[in-house]
N, C-alpha and C positions, 0 to 999 in steps of 0.2 A: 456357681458358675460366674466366672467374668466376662467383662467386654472390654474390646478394644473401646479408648476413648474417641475414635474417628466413629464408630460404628453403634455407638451411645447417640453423640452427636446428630447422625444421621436419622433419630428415630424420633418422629412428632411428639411435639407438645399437645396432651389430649386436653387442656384449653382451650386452642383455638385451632389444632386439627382440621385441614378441607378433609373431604371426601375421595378429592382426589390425591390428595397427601397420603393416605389411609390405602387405597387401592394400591397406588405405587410402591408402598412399602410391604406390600400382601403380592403384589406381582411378583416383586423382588424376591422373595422370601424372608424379609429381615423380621419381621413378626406374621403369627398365623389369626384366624380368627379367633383362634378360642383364647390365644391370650388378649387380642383387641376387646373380647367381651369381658373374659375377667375383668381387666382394668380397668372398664366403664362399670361394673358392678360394684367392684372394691370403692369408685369416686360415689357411686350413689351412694351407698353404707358410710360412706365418711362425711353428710352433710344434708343424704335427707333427714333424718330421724334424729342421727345425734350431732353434736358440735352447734351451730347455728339453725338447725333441723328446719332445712327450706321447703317440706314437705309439696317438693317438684313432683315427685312420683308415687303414686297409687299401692303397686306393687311391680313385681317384676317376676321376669317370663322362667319358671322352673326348670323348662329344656333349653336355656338360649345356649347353653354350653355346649351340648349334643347337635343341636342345630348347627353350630358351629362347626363341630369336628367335623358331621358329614359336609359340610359345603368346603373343608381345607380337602378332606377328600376326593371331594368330586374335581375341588381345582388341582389336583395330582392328577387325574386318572382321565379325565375327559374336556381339563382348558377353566377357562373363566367365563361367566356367565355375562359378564361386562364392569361395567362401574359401579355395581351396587353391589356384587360376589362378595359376602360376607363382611359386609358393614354391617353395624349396629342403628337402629333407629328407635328412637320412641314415639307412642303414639297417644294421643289425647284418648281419656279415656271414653268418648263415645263412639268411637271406631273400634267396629266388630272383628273379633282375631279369634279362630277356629277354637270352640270351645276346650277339642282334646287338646290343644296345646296347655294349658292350664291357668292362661288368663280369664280373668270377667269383663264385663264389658257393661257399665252402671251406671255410666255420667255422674258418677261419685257416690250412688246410692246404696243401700242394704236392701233397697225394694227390687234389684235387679243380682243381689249378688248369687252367684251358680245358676242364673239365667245359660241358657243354651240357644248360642245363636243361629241359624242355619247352616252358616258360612262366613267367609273372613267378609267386611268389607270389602267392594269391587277395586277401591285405592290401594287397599292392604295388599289383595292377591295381585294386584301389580307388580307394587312394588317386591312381595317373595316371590313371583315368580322371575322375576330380576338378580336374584339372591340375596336382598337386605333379612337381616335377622331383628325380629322385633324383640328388643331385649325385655320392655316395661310398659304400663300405661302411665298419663300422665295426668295430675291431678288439674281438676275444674272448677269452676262454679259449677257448684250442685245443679244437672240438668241443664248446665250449659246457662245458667243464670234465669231460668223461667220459675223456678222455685217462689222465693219473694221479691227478687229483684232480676232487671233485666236491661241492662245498657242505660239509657237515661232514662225508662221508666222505671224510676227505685222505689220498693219495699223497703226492708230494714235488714236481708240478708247483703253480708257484705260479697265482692266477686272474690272467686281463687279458696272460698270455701266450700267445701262437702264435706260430706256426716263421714264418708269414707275414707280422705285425704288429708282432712284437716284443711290448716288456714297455710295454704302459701305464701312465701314472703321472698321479698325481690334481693338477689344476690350483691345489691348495690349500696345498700345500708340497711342496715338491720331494723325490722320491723316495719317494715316501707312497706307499702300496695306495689304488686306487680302486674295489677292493669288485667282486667279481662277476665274470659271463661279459659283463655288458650293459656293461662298463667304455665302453669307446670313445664306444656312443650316450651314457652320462652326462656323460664327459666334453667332447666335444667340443658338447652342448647345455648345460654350465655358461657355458662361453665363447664360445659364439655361432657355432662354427663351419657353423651350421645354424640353421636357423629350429626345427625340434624334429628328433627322429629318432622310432626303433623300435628296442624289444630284443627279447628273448622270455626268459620266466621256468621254472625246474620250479621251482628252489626258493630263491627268492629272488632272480633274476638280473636282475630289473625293480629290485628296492623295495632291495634294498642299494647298488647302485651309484646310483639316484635320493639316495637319503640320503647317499653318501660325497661325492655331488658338486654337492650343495645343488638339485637339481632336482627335479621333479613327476615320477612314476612310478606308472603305472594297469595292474596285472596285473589282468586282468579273468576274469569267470569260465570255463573252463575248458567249450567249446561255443559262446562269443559272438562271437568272433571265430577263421574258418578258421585254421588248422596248414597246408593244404595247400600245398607248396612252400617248408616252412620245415623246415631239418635236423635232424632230430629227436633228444630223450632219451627222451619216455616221452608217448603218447596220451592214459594216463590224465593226469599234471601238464602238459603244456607251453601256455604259454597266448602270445601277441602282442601288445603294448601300448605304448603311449605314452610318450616320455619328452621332458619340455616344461621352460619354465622359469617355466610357471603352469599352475595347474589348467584354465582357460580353454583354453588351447590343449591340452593334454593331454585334454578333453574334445571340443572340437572334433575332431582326427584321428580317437578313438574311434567320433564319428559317422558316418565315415566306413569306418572299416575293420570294422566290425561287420556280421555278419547271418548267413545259412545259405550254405552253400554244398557243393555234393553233393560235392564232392572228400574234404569232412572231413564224417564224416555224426555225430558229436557235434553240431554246429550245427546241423541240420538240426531237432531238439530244441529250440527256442530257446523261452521262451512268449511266444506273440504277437509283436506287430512290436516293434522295437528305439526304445526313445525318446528323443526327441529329447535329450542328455545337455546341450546348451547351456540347457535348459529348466530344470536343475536348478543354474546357478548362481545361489545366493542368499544375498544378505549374512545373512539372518533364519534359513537352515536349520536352524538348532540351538536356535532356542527349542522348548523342549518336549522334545526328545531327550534317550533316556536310554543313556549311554555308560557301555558296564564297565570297569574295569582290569583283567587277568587278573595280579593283583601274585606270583604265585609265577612266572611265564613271566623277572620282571626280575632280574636276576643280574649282578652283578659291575663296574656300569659306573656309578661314582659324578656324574661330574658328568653324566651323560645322564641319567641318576635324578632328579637335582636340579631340570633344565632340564625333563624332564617332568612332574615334581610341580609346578613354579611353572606351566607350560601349564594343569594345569587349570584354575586360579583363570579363566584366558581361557576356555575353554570355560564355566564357571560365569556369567561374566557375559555371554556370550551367550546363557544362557537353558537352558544344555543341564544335565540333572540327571547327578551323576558316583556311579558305584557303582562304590567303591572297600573292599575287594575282590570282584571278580567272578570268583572263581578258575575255568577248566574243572572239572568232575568226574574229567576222565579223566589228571590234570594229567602225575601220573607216569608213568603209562601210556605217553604223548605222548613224555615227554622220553627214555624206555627202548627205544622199540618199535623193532624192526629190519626191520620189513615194509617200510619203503619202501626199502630197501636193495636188497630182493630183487624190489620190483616193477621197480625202475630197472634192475637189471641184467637180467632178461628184459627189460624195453621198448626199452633203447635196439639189443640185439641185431635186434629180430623190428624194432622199426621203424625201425633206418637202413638194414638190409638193403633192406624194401621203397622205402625213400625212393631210395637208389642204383640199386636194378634199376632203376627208373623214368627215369632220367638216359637224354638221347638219346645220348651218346658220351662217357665217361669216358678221355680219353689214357693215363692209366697205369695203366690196366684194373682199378681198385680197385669193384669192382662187391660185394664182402661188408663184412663186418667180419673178417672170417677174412683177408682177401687186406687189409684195409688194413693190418692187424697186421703181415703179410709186409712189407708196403713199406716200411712204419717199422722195420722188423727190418733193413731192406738197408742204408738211408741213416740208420741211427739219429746218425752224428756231423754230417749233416748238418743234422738238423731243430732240436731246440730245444737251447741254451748247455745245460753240463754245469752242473752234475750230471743236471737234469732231461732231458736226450733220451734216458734208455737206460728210462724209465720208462713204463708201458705197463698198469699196473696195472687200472686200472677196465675197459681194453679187454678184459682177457686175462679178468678176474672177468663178463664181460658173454658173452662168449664161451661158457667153459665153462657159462653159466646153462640153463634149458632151461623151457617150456612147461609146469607139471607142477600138482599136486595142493598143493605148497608154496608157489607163484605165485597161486594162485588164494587159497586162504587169507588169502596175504598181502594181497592186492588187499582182499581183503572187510574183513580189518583195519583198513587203512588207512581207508577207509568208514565205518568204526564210528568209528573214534578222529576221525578229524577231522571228521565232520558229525555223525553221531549222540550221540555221545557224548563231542563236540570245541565246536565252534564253534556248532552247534544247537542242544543242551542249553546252552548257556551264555547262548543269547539268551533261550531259553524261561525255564529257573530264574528269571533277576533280570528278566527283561521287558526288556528289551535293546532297544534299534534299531540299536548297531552297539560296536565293541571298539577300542578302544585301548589302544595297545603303541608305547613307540620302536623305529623298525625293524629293530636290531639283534637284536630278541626277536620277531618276529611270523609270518617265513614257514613255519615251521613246518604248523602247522595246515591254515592256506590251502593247503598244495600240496598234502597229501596228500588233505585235501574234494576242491580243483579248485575255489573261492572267491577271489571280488576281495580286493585290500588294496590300497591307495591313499597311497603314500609322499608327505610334502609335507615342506620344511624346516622344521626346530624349531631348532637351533641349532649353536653351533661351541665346539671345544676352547679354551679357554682361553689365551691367548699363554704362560703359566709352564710347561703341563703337560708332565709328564718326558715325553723320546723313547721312543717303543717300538716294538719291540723295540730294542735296542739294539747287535744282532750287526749289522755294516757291510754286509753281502750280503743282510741281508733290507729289505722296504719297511719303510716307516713305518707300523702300525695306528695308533698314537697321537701325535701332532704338534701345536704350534700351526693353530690355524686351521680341522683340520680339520674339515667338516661330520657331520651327525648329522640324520636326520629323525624322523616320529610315521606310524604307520599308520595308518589309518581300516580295519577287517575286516567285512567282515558277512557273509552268507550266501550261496546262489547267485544271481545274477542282480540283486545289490542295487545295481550300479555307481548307475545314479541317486541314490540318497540317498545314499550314499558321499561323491560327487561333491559335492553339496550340503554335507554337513558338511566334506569338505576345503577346498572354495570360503569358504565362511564363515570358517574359522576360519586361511585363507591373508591372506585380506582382514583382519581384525583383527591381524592380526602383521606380514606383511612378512619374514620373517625371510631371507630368497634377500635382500633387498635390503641386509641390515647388511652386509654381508662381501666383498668381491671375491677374486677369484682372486690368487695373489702378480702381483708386479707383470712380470716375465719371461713369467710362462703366459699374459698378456693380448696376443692380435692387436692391431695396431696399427689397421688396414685401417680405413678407414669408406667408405661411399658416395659422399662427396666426393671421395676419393683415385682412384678410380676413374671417375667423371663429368669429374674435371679431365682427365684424358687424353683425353677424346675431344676 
């Protein structure tokens, strides 16, 4: 089969592909969903496993292709179902997706593989009941990083590993760190392997990997979007959110997977209805707006320093007023305090325990935390490469934790320091509407409130800048190429204007569009290659 070259033309680059790009050409009829799935399958098979093998994706969904025909059918026979009608999505792999569909659901583990879950997560069945087809999961830190290591309380597992996925590596230079537990969703939405995915964050696992991997990243507030049926670290932080490769679409899914749901009764909480977040994209949002620096949070990282002092002159000239310094009150407090340490290790005990009772049938009978410890104790040379499979740390620290008078303290700390006397006080003192931070400085605060941040690209390492680290066995933090984003933070339930000033201030820069991926971690695949076969 050929094509007209006007009508080649007119058919998205599955690079950097919106959603709405995607829909428009499925409205039209110029592509159907099962070849949009094909071709997001064919770019997986081309770069997880072999070529530069960025081991983004776990596995991938056996029926996405039949899922597909029927939703091309249904959009014959009875209309569209809206903006998400047979788009493709991935999803981090501790987000529950209907057993018979024939994915797992493991946060990267063999201790959960052929686990059967109730039900999809309550973000999942949103989102399909919307029509998005879930084509893969996406690869993690093992357990979402509570294995040996966990955000800046580090073991000796590195992130973006599991015993299931492998070691993830950032589409930006080879062998680089691509930041996080939400590794896989970022990476493989840098390159298009997806039309967008889903992470989930406690502390930081949305908005670092959205920045290492030049994509749109929406941790939203903490009650806005259900937990239920997502593998948990901690009730009080984990939050489910968006990783796109614009704020547009990353706004779009939000709309989508938000709202109450009595499974996670935090939501249930919500104020008032959820709004419409497509409502808040606006090229003008920032005139008038007054943004903080919080300049003592910035530490150590020269040219991301640089790249965000020259950003705000852009923010200035759309209108937004910059208070600079906007320091927390509670600055040092923040960077000292050891409560969230102690809230994580009681949470993720009391809530993976309950999250696992709840599993219809677990085959290798890991029903505690107690028994999965056992299990990685049996087969420890067989789960992750040495050094790191004998390491067990944060489990065993989560274990021994206990329900008590020093939990609850800790809890109400965490409280104080990051809304009252964190993020709250800081908006109130200087008269604030929202904080920015490069994202290498920002989840702090947000996790331990339970507050939005909103990662978008700012820019990239320098082609000269020295390798680091420099030991052969470890990744790359610092590399040519590599990406770097700016948070947007505000308070609880601000995603709207968030939204709005990330939207504005994406649109005035473009920065996702200076840079591609090196040139090996780019799929080949496009929509033609797969149309010509039939």
């Amino acid at each position: 089969m050929t094509f007209k070259a006007s009508y080649v033309a007119a058919l998205p680059d599955l690079y950097e592909a919106s959603i709405v790009e995607l829909q428009d050409g499925l409205v039209k009829g110029h592509f159907t969903s099962v070849q949009l799935v094909k071709a997001y399958l064919n770019r997986i098979e081309e770069v997880n496993l072999k070529g530069p093998a960025l081991h983004a994706v776990i596995e991938t969904n056996p029926i996405a292709l039949s899922q597909a025909a029927a939703l091309d059918d249904e959009r014959k026979d009875k209309g569209s179902r809206g903006p998400l009608h047979g788009i493709p999505l991935l999803l981090k792999d501790n987000i529950a997706t209907l057993h018979e569909e024939g994915m797992n659901t493991t946060a990267g583990s063999y201790a959960l593989l052929g686990s059967v879950v109730p039900r999809d997560a309550f973000a999942a069945a949103k989102l399909r009941e919307a029509g998005a087809i879930f084509i893969g999961k996406s690869n993690l830190s093992e357990w979402s990083g509570m294995r040996g290591e966990w955000g800046h309380f580090k073991g000796q597992v590195p992130d973006a590993l599991s015993e299931r996925g492998g070691q993830t590596f950032s589409p930006y230079y080879p062998n680089a760190r691509p930041s996080s537990s939400s590794s896989g969703s970022g990476v493989a939405t840098a390159i298009g392997l997806a039309a967008g995915s889903l992470g989930s964050e406690t502390h930081g696992s949305i908005v670092f990997p959205s920045s290492r991997n030049n994509v749109v990243g929406i941790k939203p507030t903490v009650g806005l979007v259900s937990r239920s049926g997502v593998i948990p670290i901690s009730s009080h932080q984990d939050t489910v959110g968006p990783m796109c490769r614009s704020v547009t679409d990353a706004a779009l899914l939000l709309n989508f997977m938000a709202g109450p749901d009595p499974r996670d009764e935090v939501t249930l909480h919500q104020p008032g209805l959820v709004p419409d977040y497509m409502k808040a994209l606006d090229k003008n949002a920032l005139k008038g707006a007054r943004l903080g620096v919080p300049r003592s949070f910035i530490r150590n990282t020269k040219v991301i320093e640089e790249t965000f002092n020259s950003a705000l002159d852009v923010f200035r000239a759309l209108g937004a007023e910059i208070v600079d310094h906007a320091d927390f009150p509670d600055t040092e407090e923040l960077l000292t305090s050891k409560a969230e340490k102690r809230v994580l290790d009681v949470d993720f005990k009391v809530d993976l325990n309950k999250y696992l009772s709840e599993l219809v049938d677990v085959p290798t009978g890991v029903k505690t935390l107690a028994a999965l410890i056992e299990f990685s104790e049996k087969r420890a040379d067989l789960n992750l490469p040495p050094p790191f499979y004998n390491d067990q740390s944060q489990f065993k620290q989560s274990e021994a934790s206990q329900v008590d008078d020093a939990y609850f303290s800790a809890l109400a700390e965490d409280f104080d320091l990051g809304r009252t006397k964190g993020i709250d006080a800081t908006l109130a003192q200087f008269n604030l509407d929202a904080i920015i931070l490069p994202t290498e400085h920002a989840p702090g605060p947000a996790a331990i409130a339970g507050y939005p941040l909103i990662s978008v690209p700012l820019g990239f390492q320098p082609d000269d800048v020295e390798l680091l680290p420099v030991t052969p066995s470890s990744l790359y933090t610092q590399a040519p190429g590599l990406p770097f984003g700016i948070v947007f933070m505000g308070t609880a339930y601000s995603e709207f204007k968030l939204i709005g000033y990330a939207y504005a201030f994406e649109q005035a820069t473009h920065v996702r569009l200076q840079r591609r991926a090196y040139d090996d971690a780019i799929p080949r695949t496009q929509l033609t290659d797969v149309m010509s076969q039939l």
